[in-house]
N, C-alpha and C positions, 0 to 999 in steps of 0.2 A: 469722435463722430460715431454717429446712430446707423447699423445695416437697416432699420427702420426708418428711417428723415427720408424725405421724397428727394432724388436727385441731384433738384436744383439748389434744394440748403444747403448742400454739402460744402458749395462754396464762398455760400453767402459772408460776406462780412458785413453784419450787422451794425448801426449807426450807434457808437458811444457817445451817452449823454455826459454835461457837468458833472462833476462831483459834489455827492451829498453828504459830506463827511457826520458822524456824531458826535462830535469834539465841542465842547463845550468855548465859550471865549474866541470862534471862526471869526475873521472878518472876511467875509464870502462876496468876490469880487468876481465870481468865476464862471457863472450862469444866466447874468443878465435880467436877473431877475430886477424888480421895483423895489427901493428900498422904501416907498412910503404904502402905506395899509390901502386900501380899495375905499371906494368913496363910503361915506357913511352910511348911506340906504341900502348896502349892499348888506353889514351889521345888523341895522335895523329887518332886514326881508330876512335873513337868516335866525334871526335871535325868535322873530314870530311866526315860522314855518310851523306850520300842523304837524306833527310829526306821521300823524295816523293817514295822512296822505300818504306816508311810502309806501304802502303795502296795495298802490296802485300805480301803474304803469304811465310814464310820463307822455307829454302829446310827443307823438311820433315825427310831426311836421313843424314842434316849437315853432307855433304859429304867431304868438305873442311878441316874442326875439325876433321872429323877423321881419314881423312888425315895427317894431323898435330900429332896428338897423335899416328898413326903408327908410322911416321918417329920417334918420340921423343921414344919410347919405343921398336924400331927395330920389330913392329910387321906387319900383312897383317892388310886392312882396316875391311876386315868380323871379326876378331878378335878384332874391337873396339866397343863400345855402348856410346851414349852419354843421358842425361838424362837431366834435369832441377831441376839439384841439386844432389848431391850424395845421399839426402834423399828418392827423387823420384826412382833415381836405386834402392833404396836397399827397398824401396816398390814392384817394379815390380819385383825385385828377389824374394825377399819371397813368391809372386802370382805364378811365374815361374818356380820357383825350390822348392825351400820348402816346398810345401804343400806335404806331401808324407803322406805315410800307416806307416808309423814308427816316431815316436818320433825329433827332431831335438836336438841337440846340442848347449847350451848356455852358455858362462859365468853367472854365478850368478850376478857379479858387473861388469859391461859396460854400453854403450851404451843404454841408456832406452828407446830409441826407438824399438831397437830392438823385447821389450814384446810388444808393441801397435802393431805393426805387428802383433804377433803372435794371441794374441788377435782381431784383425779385420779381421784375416785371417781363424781363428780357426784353428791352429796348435799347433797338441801336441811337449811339448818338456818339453826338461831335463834339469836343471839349473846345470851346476857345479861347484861349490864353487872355486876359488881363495886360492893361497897357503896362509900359514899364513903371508909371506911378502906381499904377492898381486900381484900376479904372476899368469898366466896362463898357468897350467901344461898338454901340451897337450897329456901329458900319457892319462889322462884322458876319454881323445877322443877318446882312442882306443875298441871301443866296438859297437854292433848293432844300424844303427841309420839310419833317413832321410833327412841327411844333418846334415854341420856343418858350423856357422857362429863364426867369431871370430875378434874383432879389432886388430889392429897390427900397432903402439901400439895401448894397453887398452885404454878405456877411464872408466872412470874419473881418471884412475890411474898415466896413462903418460907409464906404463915400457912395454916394446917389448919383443918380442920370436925371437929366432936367423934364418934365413933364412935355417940353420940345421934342424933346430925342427920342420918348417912346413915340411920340404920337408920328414922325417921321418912319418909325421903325413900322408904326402899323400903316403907314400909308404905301408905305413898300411889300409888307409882307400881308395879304390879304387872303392867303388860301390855306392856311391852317392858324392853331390857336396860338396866341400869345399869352404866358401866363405871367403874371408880373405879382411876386411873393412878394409882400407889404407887411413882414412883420414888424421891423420896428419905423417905419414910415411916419408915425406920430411925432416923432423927435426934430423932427425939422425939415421933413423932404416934403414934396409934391403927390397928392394920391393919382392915380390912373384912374381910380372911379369914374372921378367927369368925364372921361372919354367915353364911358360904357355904354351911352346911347348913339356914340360913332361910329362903333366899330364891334360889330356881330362876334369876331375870335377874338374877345378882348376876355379873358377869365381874371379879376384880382384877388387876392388870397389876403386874409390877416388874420389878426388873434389878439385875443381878451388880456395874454400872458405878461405881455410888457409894458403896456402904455395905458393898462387901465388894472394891474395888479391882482390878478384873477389867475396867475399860474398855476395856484393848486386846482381849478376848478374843470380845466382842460377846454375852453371855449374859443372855437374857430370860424370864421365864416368864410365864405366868397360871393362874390360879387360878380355879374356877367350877364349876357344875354339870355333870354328863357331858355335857348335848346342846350347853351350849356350848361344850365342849373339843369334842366333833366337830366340830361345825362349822367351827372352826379349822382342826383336822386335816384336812379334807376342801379347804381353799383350800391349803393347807400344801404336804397330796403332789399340788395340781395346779400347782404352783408350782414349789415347791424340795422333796424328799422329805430332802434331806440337811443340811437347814442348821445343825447343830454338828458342827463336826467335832471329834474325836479328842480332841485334845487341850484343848479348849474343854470338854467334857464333865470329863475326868479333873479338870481346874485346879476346877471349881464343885463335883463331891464333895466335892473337899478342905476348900475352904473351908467347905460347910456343915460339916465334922465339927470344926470347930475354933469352937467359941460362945464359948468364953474369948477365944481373940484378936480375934474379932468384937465381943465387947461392951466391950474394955476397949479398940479405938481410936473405937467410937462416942465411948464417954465421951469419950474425947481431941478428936476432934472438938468436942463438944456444949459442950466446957471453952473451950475457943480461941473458940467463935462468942460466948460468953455475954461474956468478955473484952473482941471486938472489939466488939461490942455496944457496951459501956461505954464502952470507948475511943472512938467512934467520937459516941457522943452526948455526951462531954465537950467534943470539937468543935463543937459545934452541929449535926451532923448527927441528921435522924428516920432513925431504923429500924424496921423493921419487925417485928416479931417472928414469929421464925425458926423451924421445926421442921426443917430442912431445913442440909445442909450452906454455904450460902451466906446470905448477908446482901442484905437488898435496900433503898438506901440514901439518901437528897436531902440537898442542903443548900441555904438560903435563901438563901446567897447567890451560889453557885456553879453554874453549871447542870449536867445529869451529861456533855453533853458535852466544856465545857473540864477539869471533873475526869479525865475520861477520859484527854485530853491531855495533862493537866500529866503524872500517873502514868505514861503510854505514856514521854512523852520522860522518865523517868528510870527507863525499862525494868522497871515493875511493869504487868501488865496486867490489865481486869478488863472488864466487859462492859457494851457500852449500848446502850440501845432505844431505835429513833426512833419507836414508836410512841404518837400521841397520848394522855396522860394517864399514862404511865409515861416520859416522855422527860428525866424532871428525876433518875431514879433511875439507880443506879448496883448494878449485883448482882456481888458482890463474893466468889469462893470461899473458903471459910475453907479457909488453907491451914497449914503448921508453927507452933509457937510464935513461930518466929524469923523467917517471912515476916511474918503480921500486926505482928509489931512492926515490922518494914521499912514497912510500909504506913502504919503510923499516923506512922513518924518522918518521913516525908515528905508525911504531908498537913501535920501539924504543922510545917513548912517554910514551907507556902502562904503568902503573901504576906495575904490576904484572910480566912484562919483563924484 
């Protein structure tokens, strides 16, 4: 530690990403990323980008993208936000919205960025425990607070809440924001968008990263009523005025205009998780059922640690959590046809399987 670092770093514990190994021959199971390339007009807008554009300054309000993302979600443009990564939205919402005089709302097991927020933001909040299958019960929700933030689906878990249960959850909680984190939402759950003309503290959150193969390019949006898009926009241009550049804007037009190639490698996806699924409980392994690009995994007799290990030392990688009460699972990316079947021929190797 720095006698220079302002106070509150001192005890920050900072959110650890996947690993991005340099190893040649990875079968990289471990960051959720898409294993199939970004639609093709994403190629083609990149391949004829001007280049003598970069040496000017991107639209500050990528008015174009949110343009695009009204049309694709039937909404007005004041009703979009665009960000440099869904990570970056769901930093300026928690600056935005979040900070209140009363406590906030969290799953216990999600998203672990979520606590570096709160911690870098100094917001009190309330962890609420996951049912005993791993569920989030947004009965729960229903009591005194300062917001409520919630993935949809879970992460690290993979399972969703029915487009019922929020929309109960906002007919109950009416006096502060609801933020409902949609990143891998594509995969087979229900969006909360439709409710956005319902319900004023409805904020939804997603990203470019997963379900339309744009991880490298960092593109995030939300979704919500005008005063909560300002309000964004107002931490936004006191922040970063410029955070998509150029060509990060053109690659996410594109993609939205392409819904055929969008919906026909979801499927591809959704085909391979249902497979590994099976595959995977013929071993003895529980899974958990999945809306979400990844599989999230145990076995009884194996803990997810040495699974981890066996898989690493034969250069397949996948992801594990030391924290209590998920420490036996293993989340698992559903990647090509031809990886998960690597995957399963070498669990089916294990000595103990």
């Amino acid at each position: 530690m720095s006698r220079f670092w302002s106070p509150s770093i001192q005890s920050l514990v900072p959110y650890t990403p996947g690993e991005q190994p340099k190893v040649d021959g990875l079968i990289k199971l471990n960051t959720n990323e898409n294993p199939y390339p970004p639609a093709p007009g994403v190629q083609q807008v990149l391949a004829g980008f001007d280049v003598d554009r970069l040496r000017l300054y991107p639209d500050p309000d990528s008015g174009e993208l949110k343009r695009a993302l009204a049309d694709t979600h039937g909404l007005e443009t004041h009703q979009v936000f665009v960000g440099n990564g869904s990570d970056e939205v769901l930093a300026l919402t928690f600056m935005a919205l979040l900070r209140q005089p009363k406590a906030i709302l969290v799953p216990e097991t999600t998203y672990s960025f979520y606590d570096v927020y709160i911690d870098l933001y100094d917001i009190e909040a309330q962890h609420l425990p996951l049912t005993a299958d791993f569920r989030i019960d947004l009965e729960q929700y229903r009591q005194p607070n300062g917001g409520i933030i919630f993935a949809n689906p879970n992460a690290p878990t993979g399972i969703s809440v029915s487009l019922d249960e929020i929309r109960t959850l906002l007919d109950h909680n009416t006096d502060s924001v609801v933020v409902v984190d949609e990143a891998y939402v594509d995969f087979g759950a229900d969006s909360a968008i439709a409710l956005i003309d319902q319900y004023p503290n409805l904020l939804v959150t997603q990203t470019f990263s997963k379900s339309r193969s744009l991880a490298g390019l960092r593109i995030g949006c939300a979704f919500g009523h005008p005063e909560l898009i300002e309000a964004l926009e107002r931490v936004k241009n006191s922040f970063n005025s410029y955070p998509l550049d150029m060509l990060a804007q053109a690659a996410a037009v594109a993609s939205l205009q392409d819904e055929t190639y969008f919906r026909a490698h979801l499927d591809k996806v959704m085909a391979t998780r249902q497979w590994t699924t099976e595959a995977l409980q013929t071993l003895g392994f529980d899974v958990l059922p999945s809306h979400t690009n990844f599989v999230f995994a145990s076995h009884p007799k194996l803990s997810g640690a040495e699974l981890m290990s066996y898989l690493r030392e034969r250069k397949i990688l996948v992801r594990h959590f030391t924290k209590p009460g998920i420490d036996n699972h293993l989340r698992i990316t559903i990647g090509t046809d031809a990886e998960m079947q690597a995957l399963i021929d070498c669990l089916q190797q294990h000595p103990s399987l």
